[in-house]
N, C-alpha and C positions, 0 to 999 in steps of 0.2 A: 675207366679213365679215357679222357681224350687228347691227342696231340696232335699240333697244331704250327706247322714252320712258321712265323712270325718273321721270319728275315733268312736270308739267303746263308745267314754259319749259326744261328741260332734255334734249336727245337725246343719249344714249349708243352709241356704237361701240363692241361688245364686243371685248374684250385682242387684239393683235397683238404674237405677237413675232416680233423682229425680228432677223437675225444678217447684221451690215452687209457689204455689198460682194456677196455671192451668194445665200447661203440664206436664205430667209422660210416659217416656219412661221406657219398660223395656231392660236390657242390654245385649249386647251378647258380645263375645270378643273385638268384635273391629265394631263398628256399624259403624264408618265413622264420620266424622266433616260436618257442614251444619250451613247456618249463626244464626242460634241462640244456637250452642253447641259446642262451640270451643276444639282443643284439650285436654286444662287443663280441658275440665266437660267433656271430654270422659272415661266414668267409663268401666276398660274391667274385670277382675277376681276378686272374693272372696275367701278367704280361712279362715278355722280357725280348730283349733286344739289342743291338749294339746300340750305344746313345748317339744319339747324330752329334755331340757337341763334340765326342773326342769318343771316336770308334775303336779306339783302343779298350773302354770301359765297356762292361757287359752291364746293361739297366735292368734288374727286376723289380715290377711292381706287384704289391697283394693291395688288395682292396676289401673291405668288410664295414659294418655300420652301414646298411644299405640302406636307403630311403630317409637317410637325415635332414632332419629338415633346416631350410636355410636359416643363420644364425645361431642356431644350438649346439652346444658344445657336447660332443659325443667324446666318451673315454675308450682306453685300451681299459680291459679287461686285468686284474692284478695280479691273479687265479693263475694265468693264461700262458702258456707259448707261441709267439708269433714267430713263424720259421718258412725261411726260405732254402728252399733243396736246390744244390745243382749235382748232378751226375754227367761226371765226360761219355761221349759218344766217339765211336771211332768214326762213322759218318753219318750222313740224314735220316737214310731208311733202316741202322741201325734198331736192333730190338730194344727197347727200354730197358734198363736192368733194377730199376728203382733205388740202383745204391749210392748212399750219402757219403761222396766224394766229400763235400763241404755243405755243410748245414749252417745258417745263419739267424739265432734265436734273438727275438726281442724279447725282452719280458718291462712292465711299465710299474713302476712307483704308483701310490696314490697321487691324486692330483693337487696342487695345490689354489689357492684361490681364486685364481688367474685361468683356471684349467688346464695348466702346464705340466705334463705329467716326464718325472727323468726317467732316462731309456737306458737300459741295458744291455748289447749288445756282446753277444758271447759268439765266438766261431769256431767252429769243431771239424775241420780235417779226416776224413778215413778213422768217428769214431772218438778220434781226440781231442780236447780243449786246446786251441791253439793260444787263442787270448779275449780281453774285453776291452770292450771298450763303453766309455759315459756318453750318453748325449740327453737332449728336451726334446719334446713334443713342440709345435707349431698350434696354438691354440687357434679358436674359430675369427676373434675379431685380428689377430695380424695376418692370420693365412689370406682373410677379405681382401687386408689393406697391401695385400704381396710383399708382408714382411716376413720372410720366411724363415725359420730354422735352418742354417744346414751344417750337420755335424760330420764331423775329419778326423780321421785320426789315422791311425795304427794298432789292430787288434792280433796281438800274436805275428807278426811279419804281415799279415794282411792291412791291406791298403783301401779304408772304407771308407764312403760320402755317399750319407744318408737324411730323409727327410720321414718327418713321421708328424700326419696330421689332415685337418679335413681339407678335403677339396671338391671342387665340382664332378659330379658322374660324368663319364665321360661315352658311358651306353647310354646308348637309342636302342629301344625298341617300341613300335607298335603293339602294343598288348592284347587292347583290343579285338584290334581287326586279325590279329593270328590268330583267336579264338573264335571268330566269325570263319574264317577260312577254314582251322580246322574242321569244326563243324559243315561246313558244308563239305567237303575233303570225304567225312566220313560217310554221310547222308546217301551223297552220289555213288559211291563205292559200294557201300556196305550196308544202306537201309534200304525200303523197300520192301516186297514181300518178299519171304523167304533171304533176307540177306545179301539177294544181289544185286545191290542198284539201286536208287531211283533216279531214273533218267532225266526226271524234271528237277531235282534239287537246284539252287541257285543262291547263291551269297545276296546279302542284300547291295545295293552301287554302293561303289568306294566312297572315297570322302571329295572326289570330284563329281559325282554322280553319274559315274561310268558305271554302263552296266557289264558283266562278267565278258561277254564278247559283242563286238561291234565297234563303232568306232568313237575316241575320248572324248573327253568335255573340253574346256579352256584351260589352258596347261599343258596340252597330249601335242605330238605324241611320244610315248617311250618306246615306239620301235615297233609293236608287236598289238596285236588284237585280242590277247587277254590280260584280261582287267582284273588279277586276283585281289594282291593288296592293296595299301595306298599309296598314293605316290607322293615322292618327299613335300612338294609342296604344300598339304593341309596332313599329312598325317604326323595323329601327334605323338609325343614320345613321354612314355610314361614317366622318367626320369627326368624330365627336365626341371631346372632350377633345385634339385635335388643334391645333396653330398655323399658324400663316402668320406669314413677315414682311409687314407693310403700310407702302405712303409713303401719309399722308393727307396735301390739302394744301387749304388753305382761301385763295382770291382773290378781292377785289371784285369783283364783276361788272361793276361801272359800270370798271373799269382796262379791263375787256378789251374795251369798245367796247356794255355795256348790255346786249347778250344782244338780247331775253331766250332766245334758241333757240341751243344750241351741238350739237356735232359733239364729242365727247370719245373718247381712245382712250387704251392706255398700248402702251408698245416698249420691250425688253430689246436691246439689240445690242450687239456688240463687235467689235471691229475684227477680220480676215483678212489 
């Protein structure tokens, strides 16, 4: 696991998922589908944070359905757990303890013809069912037209406002060009004869046609005289115009015992 401040009272545990009773992967953005992990249990980002709209609210998002293409209606999974973990911290550099203060499970209905799938939301306390609550899915052509779902309620004393549906990726990455750089990364280091080196290695020019050191093309400069990656103006991002399904879920902080430091993670699992 990796953890990651994402805000000044908030600690994020980046995505784990999880396929209950034996196998546990851990997640990266986009690991790939394989016949026991279909797109709906492909878990890619986490995030959480105070919500800029009302900093009282703690925001977690899980993202999965990686690589959706624009227009098509991607499902939750029916199989499935979709859970968001918080564990209190007593502060930042606090040790992880991984333990489920409050667990927040969706599990999703079939869909119905519209691709609207009912959501079920259950929250469990230190272990306990505290309570549920109903809400819907945001299907693909109102999530376009920013008519969105957003469900409210009261789950067991808990106070939730949650949204579940596709949205635009909101990673960049260059794919690419990290794979040109690796590779040259390793050449220079570690090829060569006998494994140490080759001195002459060199990436091919960016996508401004800068070459690895010397000075930019039209664009430059960014500061500095090596030229690894791309620079944001022509590099492209493999994500773009791409979706994600997202559960976004917004809870007092003061519910969950004040904070202000939590442990946040999400887990896709389904039963064996």
């Amino acid at each position: 696991m990796k953890r990651v401040v994402l805000s000044i009272t908030v600690l994020t545990v980046i995505a784990v998922v999880a396929v209950a009773g034996r196998t546990v992967y851990a997640s990266d953005h986009d690991d790939g589908e394989n016949p026991f992990k279909e797109r709906a249990l492909n878990l890619t980002d986490h995030f959480a944070f105070r919500s800029p709209a009302d900093p009282t609210q703690l925001s977690m998002i899980m993202y999965f359905n990686p690589r959706s293409l624009p227009g098509k209606q991607y499902l939750l999974a029916t199989n499935a757990r979709y859970e968001l973990h918080v564990s209190r911290a007593a502060t930042r550099t606090a040790t992880p303890s991984n333990r489920d203060d409050f667990v927040f499970r969706f599990e999703a209905a079939p869909a119905d013809i519209l691709g609207v799938q009912a959501i079920t939301l259950t929250v469990f306390k230190d272990g306990a069912k505290l309570g549920t609550h109903s809400g819907m899915t945001t299907a693909i052509g109102p999530s376009k037209a920013g008519l969105i779902t957003t469900n409210t309620g009261n789950a067991g004393g808990m106070t939730v406002k949650y949204f579940v549906g596709p949205r635009a990726d909101s990673f960049a990455f260059d794919v690419v060009r990290f794979f040109q750089v690796r590779a040259f990364l390793a050449a220079r280091f570690f090829g060569g004869p006998g494994g140490t080196g080759n001195a002459s290695a060199l990436p091919a020019p960016n996508c401004r046609g800068d070459q690895l050191l010397g000075p930019e093309g039209p664009g430059g400069p960014d500061g500095d005289a090596v030229n690894l990656f791309n620079p944001p103006s022509c590099a492209p991002d493999f994500t773009k115009n791409l979706n994600v399904t997202a559960i976004v879920l917004n809870v007092p902080i003061a519910q969950l015992g004040g904070g202000p430091v939590f442990d946040t993670w999400s887990t896709i699992s389904v039963a064996q």
